[in-house]
N, C-alpha and C positions, 0 to 999 in steps of 0.2 A: 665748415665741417658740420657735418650732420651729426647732431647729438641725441637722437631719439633712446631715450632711459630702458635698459632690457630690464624686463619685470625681477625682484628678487629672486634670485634661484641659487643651486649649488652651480660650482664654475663646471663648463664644459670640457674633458679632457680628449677631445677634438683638437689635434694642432693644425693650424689656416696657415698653410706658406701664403706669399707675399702678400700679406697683409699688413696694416697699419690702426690698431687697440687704443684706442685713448681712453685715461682713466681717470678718476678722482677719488683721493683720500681725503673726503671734506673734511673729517675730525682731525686732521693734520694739515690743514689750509695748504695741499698740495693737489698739482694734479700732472698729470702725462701721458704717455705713450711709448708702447711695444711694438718691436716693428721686429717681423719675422721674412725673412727670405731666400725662395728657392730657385724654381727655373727663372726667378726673373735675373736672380744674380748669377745663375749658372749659362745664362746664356750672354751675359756681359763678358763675363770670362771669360767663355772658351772660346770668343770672338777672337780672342787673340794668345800669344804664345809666350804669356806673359812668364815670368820665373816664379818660384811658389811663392817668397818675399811678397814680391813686389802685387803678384796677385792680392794676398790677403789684406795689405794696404789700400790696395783697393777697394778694398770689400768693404773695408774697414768704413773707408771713405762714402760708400753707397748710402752706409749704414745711417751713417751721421747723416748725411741731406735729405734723406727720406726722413730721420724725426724731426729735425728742422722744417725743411719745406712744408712737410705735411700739416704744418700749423698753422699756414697762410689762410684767412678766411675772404681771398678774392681770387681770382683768376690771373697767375702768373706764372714766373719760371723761380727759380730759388737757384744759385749756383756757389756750388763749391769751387775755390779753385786754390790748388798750394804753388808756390814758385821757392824753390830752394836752392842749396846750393852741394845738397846731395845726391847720389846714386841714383835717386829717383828726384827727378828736375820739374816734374810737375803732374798732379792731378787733378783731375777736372771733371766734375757730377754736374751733370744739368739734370732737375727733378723738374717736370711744368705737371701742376695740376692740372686733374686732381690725383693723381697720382702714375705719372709715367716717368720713367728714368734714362739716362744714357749716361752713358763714362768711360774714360780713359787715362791711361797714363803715359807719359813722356821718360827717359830712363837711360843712361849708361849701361848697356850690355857688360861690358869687362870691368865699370866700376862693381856694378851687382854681383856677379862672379867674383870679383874680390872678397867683396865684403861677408858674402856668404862661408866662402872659403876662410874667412878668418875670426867666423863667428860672430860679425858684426852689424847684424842683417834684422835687427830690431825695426819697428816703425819711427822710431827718432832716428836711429842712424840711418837709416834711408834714406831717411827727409834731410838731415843734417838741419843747418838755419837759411833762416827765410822768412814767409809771413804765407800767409793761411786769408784768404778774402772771402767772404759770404756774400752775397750780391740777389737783393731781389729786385723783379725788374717786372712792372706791372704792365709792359707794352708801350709802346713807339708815344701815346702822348701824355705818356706820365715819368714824373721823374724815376732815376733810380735808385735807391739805398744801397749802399755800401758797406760793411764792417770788415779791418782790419785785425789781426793782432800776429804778434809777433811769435815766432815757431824758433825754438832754441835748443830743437835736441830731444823733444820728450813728443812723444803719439799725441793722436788727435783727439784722445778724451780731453788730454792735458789742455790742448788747444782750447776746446770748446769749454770748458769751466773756465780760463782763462780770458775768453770772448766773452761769456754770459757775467764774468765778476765788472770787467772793467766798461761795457759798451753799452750791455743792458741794465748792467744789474740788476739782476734778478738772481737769488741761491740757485745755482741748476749740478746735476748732476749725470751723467751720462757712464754710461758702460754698452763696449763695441764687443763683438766676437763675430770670427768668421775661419770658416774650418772644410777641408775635406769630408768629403764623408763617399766612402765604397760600400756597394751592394751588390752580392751576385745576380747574372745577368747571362744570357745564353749563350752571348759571348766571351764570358768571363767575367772579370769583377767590371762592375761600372762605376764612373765618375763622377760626382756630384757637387757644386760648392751650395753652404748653407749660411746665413748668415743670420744675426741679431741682436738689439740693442735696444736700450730703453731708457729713457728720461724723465727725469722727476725734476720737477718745480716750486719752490716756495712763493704762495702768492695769496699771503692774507689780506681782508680788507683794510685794515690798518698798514699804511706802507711803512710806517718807523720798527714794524716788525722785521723788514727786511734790512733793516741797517749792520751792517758790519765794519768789520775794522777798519781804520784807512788804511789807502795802497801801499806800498814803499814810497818813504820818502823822497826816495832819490837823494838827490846831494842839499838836502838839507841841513843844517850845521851840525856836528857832530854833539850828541846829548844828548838831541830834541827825544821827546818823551813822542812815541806814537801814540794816539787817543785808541782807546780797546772796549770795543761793545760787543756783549757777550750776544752767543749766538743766539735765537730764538729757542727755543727745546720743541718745539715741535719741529724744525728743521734739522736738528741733530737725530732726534731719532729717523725724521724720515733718510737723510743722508745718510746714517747707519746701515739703515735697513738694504739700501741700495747697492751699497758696496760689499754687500754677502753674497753677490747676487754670482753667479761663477759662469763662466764658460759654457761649459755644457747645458746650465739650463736657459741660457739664450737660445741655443741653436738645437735641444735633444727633440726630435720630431715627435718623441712621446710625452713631453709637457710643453700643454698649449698656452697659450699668452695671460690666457684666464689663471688657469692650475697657476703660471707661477704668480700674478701678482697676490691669487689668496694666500697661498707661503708665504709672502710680505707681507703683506697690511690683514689677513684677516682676523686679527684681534683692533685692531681699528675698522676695519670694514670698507670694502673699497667698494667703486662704483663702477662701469664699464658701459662705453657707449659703442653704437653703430662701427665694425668694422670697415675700414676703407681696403679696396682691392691696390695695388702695385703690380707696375708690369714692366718689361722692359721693353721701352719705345725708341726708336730711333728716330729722328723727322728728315734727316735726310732725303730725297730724294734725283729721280733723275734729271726732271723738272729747276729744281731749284739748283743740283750743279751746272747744269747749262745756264743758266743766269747768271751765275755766280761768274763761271768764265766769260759771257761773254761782257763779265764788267772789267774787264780787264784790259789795260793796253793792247793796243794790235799783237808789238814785239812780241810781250809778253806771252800771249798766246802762239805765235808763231812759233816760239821755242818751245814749247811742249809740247809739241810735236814728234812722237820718237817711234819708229818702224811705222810711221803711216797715221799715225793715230794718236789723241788724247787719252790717258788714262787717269784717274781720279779715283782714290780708293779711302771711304770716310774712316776718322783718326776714329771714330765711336764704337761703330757696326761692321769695320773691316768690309761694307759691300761695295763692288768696284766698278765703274760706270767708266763707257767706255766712247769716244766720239771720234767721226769723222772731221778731220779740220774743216769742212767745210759746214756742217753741223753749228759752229758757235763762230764762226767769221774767222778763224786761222789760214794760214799758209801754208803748205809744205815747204822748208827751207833741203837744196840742193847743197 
């Protein structure tokens, strides 16, 4: 990450879509990132014909792997990916720096439709239970990192405080928002998704600062005294401050990432480095689905085959690629 210090000034009230802000509140041994996003998530979206739920869970989901990933200081991929056992059965963010995105979602059409219809179309109950994976993956000859944790019902904030208390521990704090937004337009109103989100970190050079309570016991014998260490107070205020933080000014395209973290920390004093751009990239190609097929058993290929022809349409970018059986080693079956 490029950290080049912008000289003291007043904050800019220029709002940067898809960008990525990282900040630090030295005087509160924290630091983070703002991650604002526009046509990149707007063209994720309307890639596909998602329902409005299941869309914003989405978003939700961009939102998170863009501050995550975006923290990587080598050259890789960062992947989100949920498996449940609700409405919505899977999402899946692949972010590779330094900052390009792709994503989609998996999903029960007539569960979704239910749930909606009965009012129960939250990002927990969408997800229902399952587990939530984070996967960085530095390339073919190095290993891979994995992080688990378990999804019970509650959104992906919940999640990701929950990853950061038990795997890293580290105090982390996160707030997701992602929302419609319409503008007239020659055609009429026009459609837009906006998204954003921001994460704060406790990270003093003393690490017994970051000590907290122990976990659940679990079935430990009934009595047992849990051990309680009080929070740091520089972590309580900054976790306060964060959770003031509301909806609209994540995503208002008239408070930029600056304006809002001086509303937070500027009686502390924050610091703001080098802007990172975000875009939304697919890698896909036509190239790489023909290899992919022709890795594939003969049969296998032969059966997909259907009016003449292969068709292949990626789960990410919806673009559809279209071959000659005889193009990747198929048969036409009579």
């Amino acid at each position: 990450m490029n950290e080049a210090i912008i000289p003291s000034r007043a904050p800019t009230d220029w709002a940067r879509d898809d960008s990525i802000l990282p900040f630090e509140v030295a005087a509160l041994d924290q630091r983070g990132r703002v991650v604002r996003l526009g046509a990149s998530l707007d063209q994720i979206l309307s890639s596909h014909d998602y329902p409005l739920p299941v869309a914003k869970l989405l978003g939700e989901a961009v939102v998170l792997a863009t501050l995550l990933g975006s923290s990587l200081k080598f050259d890789g991929r960062f992947i989100l990916q949920t498996k449940t056992n609700g409405p919505v059965r899977m999402l899946v963010v692949d972010y590779v720096t330094p900052g390009s995105v792709r994503a989609c979602a998996s999903f029960d059409p007539a569960q979704v439709a239910a749930a909606i219809t009965a009012g129960k179309a939250s990002a927990g109950e969408l997800m229902g239970h399952g587990h939530l994976a984070m996967t960085i993956d530095q390339g073919l000859e190095m290993s891979r990192y994995q992080g688990l944790v378990a999804l019970t019902g509650g959104g992906l904030e919940d999640a990701a405080h929950e990853y950061f208390l038990r795997s890293e521990q580290i105090p982390t704090r996160v707030r997701l928002a992602v929302a419609e937004e319409f503008s007239a337009g020659a055609g009429g109103p026009q459609h837009h998704w906006r998204a954003g989100g921001i994460m704060l970190q406790f990270l003093p050079a003393k690490s017994e600062r970051m000590r907290g309570p122990d976990l659940d016991p679990g079935d430990a014998p009934p009595g047992t005294v849990v051990h309680q260490v009080p929070e740091d107070e520089a972590w309580v205020e900054g976790r306060s401050l964060i959770q003031t933080v509301t909806d609209i000014e994540l995503i208002d395209p008239d408070v930029s990432s600056e304006r809002l973290l001086y509303r937070l920390f500027h009686e502390r004093g924050v610091r703001v480095f080098s802007a990172q751009p975000v875009e939304s990239k697919c890698s896909c190609s036509r190239d790489g689905v023909k290899a992919m097929l022709e890795s594939f058993p003969q049969d296998d290929r032969d059966h997909m085959v259907e009016n003449g022809v292969i068709s292949v349409t990626c789960e990410f970018c919806s673009s559809k690629y279209v071959f000659a059986p005889e193009e990747v080693g198929a048969h036409r079956l009579n």
